[in-house]
C-alpha positions as CSV (number, residue, x, y, z in Angstrom):
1,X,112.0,102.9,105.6
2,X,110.1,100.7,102.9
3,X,110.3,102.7,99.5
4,X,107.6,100.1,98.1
5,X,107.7,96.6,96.6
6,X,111.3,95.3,95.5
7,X,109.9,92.0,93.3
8,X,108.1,89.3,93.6
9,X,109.3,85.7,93.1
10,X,107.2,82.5,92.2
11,X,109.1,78.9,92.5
12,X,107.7,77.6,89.5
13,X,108.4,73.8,87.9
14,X,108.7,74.9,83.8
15,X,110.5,78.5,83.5
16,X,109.2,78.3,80.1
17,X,105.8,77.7,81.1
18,X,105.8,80.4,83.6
19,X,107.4,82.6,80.7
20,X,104.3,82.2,78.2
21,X,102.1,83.1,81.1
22,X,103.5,86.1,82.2
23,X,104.5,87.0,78.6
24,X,101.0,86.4,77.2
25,X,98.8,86.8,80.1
26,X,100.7,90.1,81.7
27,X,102.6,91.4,78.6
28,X,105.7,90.8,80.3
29,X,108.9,91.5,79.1
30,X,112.2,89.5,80.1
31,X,114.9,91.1,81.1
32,X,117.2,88.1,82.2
33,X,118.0,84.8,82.2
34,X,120.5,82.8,83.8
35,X,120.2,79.8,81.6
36,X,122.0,77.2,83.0
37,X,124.1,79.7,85.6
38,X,123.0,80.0,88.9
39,X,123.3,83.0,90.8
40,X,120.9,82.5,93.4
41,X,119.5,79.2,94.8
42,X,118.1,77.8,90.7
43,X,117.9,79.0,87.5
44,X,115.6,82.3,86.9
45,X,114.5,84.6,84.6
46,X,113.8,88.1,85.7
47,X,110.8,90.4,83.9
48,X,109.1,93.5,83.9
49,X,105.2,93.9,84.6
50,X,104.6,97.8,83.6
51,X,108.0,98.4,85.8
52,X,107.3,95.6,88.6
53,X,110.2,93.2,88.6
54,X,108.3,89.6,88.7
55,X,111.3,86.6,89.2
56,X,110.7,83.2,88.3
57,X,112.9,80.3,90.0
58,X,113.1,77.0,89.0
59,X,111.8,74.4,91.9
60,X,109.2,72.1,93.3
61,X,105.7,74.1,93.2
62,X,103.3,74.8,95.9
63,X,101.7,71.6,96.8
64,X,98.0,72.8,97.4
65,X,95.8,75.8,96.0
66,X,95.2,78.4,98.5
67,X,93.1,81.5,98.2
68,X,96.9,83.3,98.9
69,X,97.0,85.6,95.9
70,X,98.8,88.7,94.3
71,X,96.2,90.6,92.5
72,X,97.2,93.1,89.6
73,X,94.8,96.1,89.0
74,X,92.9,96.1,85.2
75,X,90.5,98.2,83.4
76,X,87.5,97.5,83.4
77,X,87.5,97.7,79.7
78,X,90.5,94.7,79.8
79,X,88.6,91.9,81.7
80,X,87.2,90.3,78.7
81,X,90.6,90.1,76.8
82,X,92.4,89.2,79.8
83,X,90.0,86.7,80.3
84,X,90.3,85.4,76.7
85,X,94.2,85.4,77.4
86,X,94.2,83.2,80.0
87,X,91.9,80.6,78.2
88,X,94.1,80.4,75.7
89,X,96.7,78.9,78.1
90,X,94.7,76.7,79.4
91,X,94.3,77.8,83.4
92,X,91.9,77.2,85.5
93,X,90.0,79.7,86.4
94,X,88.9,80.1,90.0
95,X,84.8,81.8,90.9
96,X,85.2,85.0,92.0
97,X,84.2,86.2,95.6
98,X,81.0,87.4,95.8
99,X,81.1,91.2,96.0
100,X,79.0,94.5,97.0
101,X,78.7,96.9,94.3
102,X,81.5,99.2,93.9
103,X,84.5,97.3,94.8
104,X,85.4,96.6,91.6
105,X,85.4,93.4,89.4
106,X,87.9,90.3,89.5
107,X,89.3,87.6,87.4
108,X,91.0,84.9,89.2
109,X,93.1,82.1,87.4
110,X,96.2,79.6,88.7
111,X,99.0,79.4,86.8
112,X,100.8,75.8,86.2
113,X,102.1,76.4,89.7
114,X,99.7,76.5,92.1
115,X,99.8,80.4,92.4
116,X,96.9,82.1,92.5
117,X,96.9,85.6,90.8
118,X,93.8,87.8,90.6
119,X,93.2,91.0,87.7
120,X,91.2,93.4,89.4
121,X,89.6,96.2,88.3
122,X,88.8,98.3,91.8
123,X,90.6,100.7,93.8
124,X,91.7,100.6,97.7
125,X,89.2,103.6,97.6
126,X,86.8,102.7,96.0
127,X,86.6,98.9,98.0
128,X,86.5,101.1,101.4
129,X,83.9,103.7,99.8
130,X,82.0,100.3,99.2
131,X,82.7,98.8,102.5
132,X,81.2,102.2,104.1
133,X,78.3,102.2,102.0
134,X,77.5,98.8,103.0
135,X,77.4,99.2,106.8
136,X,75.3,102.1,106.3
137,X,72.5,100.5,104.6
């Protein structure tokens, strides 16, 4: 039975890079390193996003930018800071979706890699509240 979501790995060019964004950007904290050891297929780093183990591998990165995403729930509160955060780095930051009111707000940004990550500040419930309210109008 799935207990939930082991990690998540990004094949990233820089570790470094990838370690001031998710250090900056996510407050991040690294737990491991395998300098130039290598355990698995490259070098990695392993961190911890509020308990979620995020691993970085050294490699080629995606080619393209897709609208493929992992999307990290915010406050509200948080999307200007998070927003300032990530123009400090430099990333480009991608126009959101339009949305329905309700469903929350969202922030989405590429890291030096390609990936696509989203800060969001809705709820599964409150998206599908939304969604309802929409059909029904």
């Amino acid at each position: 039975m799935i207990q939930g979501i082991s990690h998540i790995t990004f094949i990233v060019r820089d570790l470094e890079k990838m370690t001031k964004l998710l250090t900056v950007v996510f407050d991040a904290k690294e737990v491991y390193s395998s300098g130039e050891k290598t355990f698995s297929i490259s070098k990695e780093k392993f961190f911890l996003v509020n308990g979620l183990w995020i691993a970085i591998m050294e490699g080629q990165p995606l080619s393209e930018k897709t609208y493929n995403h992992v999307a990290f729930q915010i406050k509200d509160d948080d999307l200007d800071k998070m927003a300032l955060r990530i123009k400090t780095l430099g990333l480009e930051v991608r126009e959101a979706r339009s949305r329905i009111e309700g469903e929350g707000n969202s922030l989405y940004f590429y890291d030096f890699d390609n990936h696509l990550f989203e800060l969001h500040t809705g709820t599964l419930d409150q998206r599908l509240k939304s969604y309802s309210h929409a059909k029904t109008e």
